[in-house]
C-alpha positions as CSV (number, residue, x, y, z in Angstrom):
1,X,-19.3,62.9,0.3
2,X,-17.7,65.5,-2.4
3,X,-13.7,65.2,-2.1
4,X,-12.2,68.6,-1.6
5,X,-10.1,70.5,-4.3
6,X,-7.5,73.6,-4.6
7,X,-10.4,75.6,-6.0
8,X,-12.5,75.7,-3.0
9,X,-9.9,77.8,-1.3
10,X,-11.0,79.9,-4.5
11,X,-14.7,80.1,-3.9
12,X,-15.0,82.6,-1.5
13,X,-13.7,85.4,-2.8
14,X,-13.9,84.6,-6.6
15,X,-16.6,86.3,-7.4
16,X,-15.0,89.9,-5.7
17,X,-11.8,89.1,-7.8
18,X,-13.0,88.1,-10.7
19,X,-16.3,88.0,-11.8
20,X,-17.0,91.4,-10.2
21,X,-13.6,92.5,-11.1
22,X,-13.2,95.1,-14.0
23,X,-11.7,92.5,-16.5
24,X,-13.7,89.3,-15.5
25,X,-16.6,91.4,-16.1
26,X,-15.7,92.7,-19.0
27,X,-13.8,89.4,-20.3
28,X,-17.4,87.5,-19.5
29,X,-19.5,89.9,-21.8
30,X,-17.1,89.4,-24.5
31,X,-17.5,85.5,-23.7
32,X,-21.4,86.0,-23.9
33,X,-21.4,88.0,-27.1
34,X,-19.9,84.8,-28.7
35,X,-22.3,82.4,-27.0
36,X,-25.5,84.5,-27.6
37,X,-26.2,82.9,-30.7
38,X,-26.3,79.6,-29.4
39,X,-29.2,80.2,-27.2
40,X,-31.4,83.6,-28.4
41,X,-34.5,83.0,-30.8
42,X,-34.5,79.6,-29.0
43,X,-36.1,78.2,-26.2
44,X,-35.9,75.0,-24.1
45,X,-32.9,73.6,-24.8
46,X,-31.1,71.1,-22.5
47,X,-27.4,73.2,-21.5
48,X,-24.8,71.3,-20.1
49,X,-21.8,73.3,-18.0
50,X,-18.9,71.7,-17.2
51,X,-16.3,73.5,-14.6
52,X,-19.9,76.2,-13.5
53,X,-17.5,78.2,-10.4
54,X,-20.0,80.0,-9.2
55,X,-22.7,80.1,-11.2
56,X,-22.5,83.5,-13.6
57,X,-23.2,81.6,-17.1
58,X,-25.6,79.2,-15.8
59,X,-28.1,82.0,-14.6
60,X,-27.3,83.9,-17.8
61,X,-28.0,80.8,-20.1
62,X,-30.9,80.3,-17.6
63,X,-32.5,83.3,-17.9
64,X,-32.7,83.3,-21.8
65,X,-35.5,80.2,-21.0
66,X,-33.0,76.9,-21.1
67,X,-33.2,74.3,-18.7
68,X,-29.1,74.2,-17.4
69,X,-27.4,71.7,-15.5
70,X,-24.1,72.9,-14.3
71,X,-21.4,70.8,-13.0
72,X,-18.2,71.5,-11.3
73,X,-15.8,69.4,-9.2
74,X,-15.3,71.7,-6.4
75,X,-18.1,71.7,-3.4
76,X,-17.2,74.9,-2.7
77,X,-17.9,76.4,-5.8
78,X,-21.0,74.7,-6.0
79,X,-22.6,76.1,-2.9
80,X,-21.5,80.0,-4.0
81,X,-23.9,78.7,-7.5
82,X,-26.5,77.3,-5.5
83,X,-26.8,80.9,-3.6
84,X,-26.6,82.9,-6.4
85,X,-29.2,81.0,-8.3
86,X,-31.5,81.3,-4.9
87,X,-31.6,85.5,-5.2
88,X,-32.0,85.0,-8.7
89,X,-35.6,85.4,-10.9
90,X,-35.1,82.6,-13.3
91,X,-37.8,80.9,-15.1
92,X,-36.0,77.7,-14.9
93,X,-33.3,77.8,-11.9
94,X,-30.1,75.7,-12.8
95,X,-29.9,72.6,-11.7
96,X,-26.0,72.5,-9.8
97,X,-24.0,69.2,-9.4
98,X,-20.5,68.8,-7.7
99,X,-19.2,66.2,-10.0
100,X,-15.0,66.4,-11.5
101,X,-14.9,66.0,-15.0
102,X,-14.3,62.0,-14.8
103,X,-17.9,61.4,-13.4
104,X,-20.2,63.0,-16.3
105,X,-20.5,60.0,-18.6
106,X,-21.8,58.1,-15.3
107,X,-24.0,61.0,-13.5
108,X,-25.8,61.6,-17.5
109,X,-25.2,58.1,-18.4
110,X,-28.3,58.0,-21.1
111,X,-29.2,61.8,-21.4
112,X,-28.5,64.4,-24.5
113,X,-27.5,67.7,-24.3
114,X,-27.8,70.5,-27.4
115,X,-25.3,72.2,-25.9
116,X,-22.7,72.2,-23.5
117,X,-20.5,74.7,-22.7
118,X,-16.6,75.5,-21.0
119,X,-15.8,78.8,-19.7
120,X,-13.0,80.3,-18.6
121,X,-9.8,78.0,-18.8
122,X,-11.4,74.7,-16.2
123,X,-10.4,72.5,-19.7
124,X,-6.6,73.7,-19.0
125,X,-6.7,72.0,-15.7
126,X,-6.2,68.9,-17.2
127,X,-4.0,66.4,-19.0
128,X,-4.1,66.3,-22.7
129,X,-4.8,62.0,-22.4
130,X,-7.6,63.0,-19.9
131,X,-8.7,65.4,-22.4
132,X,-8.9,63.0,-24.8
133,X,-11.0,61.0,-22.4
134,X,-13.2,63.3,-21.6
135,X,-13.7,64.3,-25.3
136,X,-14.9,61.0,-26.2
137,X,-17.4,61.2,-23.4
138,X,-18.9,64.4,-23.8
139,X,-19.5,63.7,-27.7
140,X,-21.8,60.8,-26.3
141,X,-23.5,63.2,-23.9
142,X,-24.1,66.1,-27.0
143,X,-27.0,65.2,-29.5
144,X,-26.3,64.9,-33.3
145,X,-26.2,68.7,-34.6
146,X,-26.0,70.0,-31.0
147,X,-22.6,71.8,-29.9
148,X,-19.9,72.3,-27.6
149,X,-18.6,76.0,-26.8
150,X,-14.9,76.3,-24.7
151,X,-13.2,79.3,-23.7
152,X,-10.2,78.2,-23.0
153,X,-6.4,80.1,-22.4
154,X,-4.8,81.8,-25.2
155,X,-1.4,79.9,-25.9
156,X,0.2,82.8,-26.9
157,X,-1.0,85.7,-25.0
158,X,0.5,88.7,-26.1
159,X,-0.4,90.5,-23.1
160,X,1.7,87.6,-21.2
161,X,4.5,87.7,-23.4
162,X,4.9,91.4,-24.2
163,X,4.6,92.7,-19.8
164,X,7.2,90.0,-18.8
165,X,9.6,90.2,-21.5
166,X,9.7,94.3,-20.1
167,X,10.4,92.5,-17.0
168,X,12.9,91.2,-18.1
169,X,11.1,87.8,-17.2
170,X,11.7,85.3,-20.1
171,X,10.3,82.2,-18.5
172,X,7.0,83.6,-17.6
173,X,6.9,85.5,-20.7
174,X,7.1,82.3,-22.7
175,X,5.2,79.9,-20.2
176,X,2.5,79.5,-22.0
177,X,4.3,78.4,-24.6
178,X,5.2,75.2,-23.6
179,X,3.6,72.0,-24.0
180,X,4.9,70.5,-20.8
181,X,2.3,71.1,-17.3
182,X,2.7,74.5,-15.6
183,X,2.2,74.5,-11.6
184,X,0.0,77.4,-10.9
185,X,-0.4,78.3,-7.4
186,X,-3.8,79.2,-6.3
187,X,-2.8,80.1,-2.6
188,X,-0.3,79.8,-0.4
189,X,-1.4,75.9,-0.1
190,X,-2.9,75.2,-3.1
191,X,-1.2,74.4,-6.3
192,X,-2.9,73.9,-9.7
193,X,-1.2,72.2,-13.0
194,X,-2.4,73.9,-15.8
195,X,-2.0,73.1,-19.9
196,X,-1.9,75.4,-22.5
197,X,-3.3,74.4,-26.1
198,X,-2.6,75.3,-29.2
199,X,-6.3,75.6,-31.3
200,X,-4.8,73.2,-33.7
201,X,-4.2,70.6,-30.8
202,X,-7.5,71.3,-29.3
203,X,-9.2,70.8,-32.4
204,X,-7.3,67.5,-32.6
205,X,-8.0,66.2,-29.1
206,X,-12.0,66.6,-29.8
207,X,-12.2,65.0,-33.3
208,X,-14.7,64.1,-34.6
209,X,-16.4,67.2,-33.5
210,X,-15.6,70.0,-36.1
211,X,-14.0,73.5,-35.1
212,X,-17.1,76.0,-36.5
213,X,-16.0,79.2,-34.8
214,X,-13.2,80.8,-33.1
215,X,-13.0,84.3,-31.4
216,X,-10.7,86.1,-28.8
217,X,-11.5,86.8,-25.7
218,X,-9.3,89.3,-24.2
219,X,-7.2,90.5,-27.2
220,X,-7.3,94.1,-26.0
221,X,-8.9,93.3,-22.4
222,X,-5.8,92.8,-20.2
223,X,-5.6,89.5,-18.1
224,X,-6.5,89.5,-14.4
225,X,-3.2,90.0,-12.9
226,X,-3.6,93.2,-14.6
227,X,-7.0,94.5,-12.2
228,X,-5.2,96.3,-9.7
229,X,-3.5,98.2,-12.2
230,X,-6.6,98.5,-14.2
231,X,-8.7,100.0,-11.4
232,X,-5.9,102.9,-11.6
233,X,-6.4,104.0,-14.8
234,X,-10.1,103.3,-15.5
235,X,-9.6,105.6,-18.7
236,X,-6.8,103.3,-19.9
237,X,-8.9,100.5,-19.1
238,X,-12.1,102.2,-20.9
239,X,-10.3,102.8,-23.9
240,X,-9.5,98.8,-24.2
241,X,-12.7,97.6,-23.9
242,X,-13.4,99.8,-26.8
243,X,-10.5,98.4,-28.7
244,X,-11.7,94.8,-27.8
245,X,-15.0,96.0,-29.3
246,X,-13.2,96.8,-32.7
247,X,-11.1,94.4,-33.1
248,X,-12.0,91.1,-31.1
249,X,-14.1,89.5,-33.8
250,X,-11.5,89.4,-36.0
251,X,-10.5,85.1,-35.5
252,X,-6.8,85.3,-36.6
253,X,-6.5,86.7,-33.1
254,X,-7.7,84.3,-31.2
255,X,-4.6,82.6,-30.3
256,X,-2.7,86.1,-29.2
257,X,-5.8,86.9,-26.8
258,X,-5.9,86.1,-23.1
259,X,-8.5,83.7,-23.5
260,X,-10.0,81.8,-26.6
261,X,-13.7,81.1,-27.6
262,X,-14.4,77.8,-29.5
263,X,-17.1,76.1,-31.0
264,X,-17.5,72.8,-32.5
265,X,-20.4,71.0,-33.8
266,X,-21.5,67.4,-33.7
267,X,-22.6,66.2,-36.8
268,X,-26.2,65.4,-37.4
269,X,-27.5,62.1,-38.1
């Protein structure tokens, strides 16, 4: 039976909060405009998703004609997929497994993946010596010339930094900062430690895989704690999106953005 996590007491309304939200909408299409080169003008390829929530980028990598298994350790999560998949027209339906990250090497023991993909921050939920492991595990899982694509947090969100600092709220201004664990609370009885990576440390923890890409995601798009206010001022918000446009593909960003696309490549045999 699948062990209950904090995120399940997520599941239910994730998909109102965030990816129907304003910015998780608009965060995800900023997400997909990096990853669209991965899988257009191709067809077939075997997708791997770790940390799936419920479902969104499975069905879209799904519906450009890959076969995608998605993963994710939280039951929960995996059910909201599994319906969302159902009212979907996909050629190939994903296929969703609750498994946490520790059981991939043994649920795909012997199988290859050209790509598999991270997104939105499930990679900062853990430690950077089960990181490490789970590095090493996925490279075994990813064939030579395949590769892997992460969005993961922005370490120094300048959104973060600039709101709280006004606040007069040093210490979450500069959490993200650190390189000790952070104890986010999902709900009044759930708790989440979360780590925050710099690119360079990242990079380091998936070696050998090289660092091909990186991109912001959510440079001008505020982050979520921002939607109620965002929903106020849809002109305000309008006008971001537009910035984001502009400015997110310029890499030396990355790191000041909410949220940070990377992609590294295996090396071919």
């Amino acid at each position: 039976m699948s062990k209950a996590t904090p995120f399940d007491v997520l599941a239910g309304d994730y998909d109102a909060v965030f990816t129907g939200s304003l910015i998780g909408e608009a965060q995800r299409r900023t997400s997909h405009t990096w990853l669209r080169p991965l899988f257009t003008g191709k067809t077939g390829l075997q997708v791997l998703e770790i940390n799936c929530g419920t479902g969104a980028d499975a069905c879209w990598m799904a519906e450009h004609g890959h076969f995608v298994t998605a993963t994710d350790g939280s039951p929960a999560m995996i059910d909201k997929a599994k319906q969302r998949s159902a009212t979907t027209a996909l050629p190939h339906p994903p296929v969703f497994i609750t498994a946490a990250f520790d059981e991939l090497q043994t649920i795909f023991h012997g199988r290859r993946f050209d790509r598999i993909v991270s997104n939105f921050a499930g990679l900062n939920c853990i430690s950077p010596p089960a990181m490490k492991k789970l590095s090493n595990q996925l490279q075994q899982l990813l064939q030579p010339g395949g590769y892997l694509a992460v969005v993961v947090f922005g370490k120094y969100c300048w959104w973060d930094t600039c709101y709280y600092l006004l606040k007069a709220r040093p210490r979450q201004a500069f959490r993200r900062w650190t390189n000790k664990e952070v104890v986010v609370p999902l709900s009044p009885q759930a708790n989440q430690p979360v780590y925050y990576y710099s690119i360079k440390n990242f990079a380091r923890l998936w070696a050998p895989l090289q660092l091909v890409e990186k991109k912001p995601v959510g440079l001008c798009i505020p982050p979520s704690w921002m939607e109620a206010y965002m929903q106020q001022h849809l002109n305000l918000f309008q006008t971001l999106v537009r910035w984001e446009e502009k400015l997110g593909s310029k890499s030396v960003f990355t790191s000041l953005a909410d949220h940070a696309f990377l992609l590294f490549k295996k090396d071919a045999i």
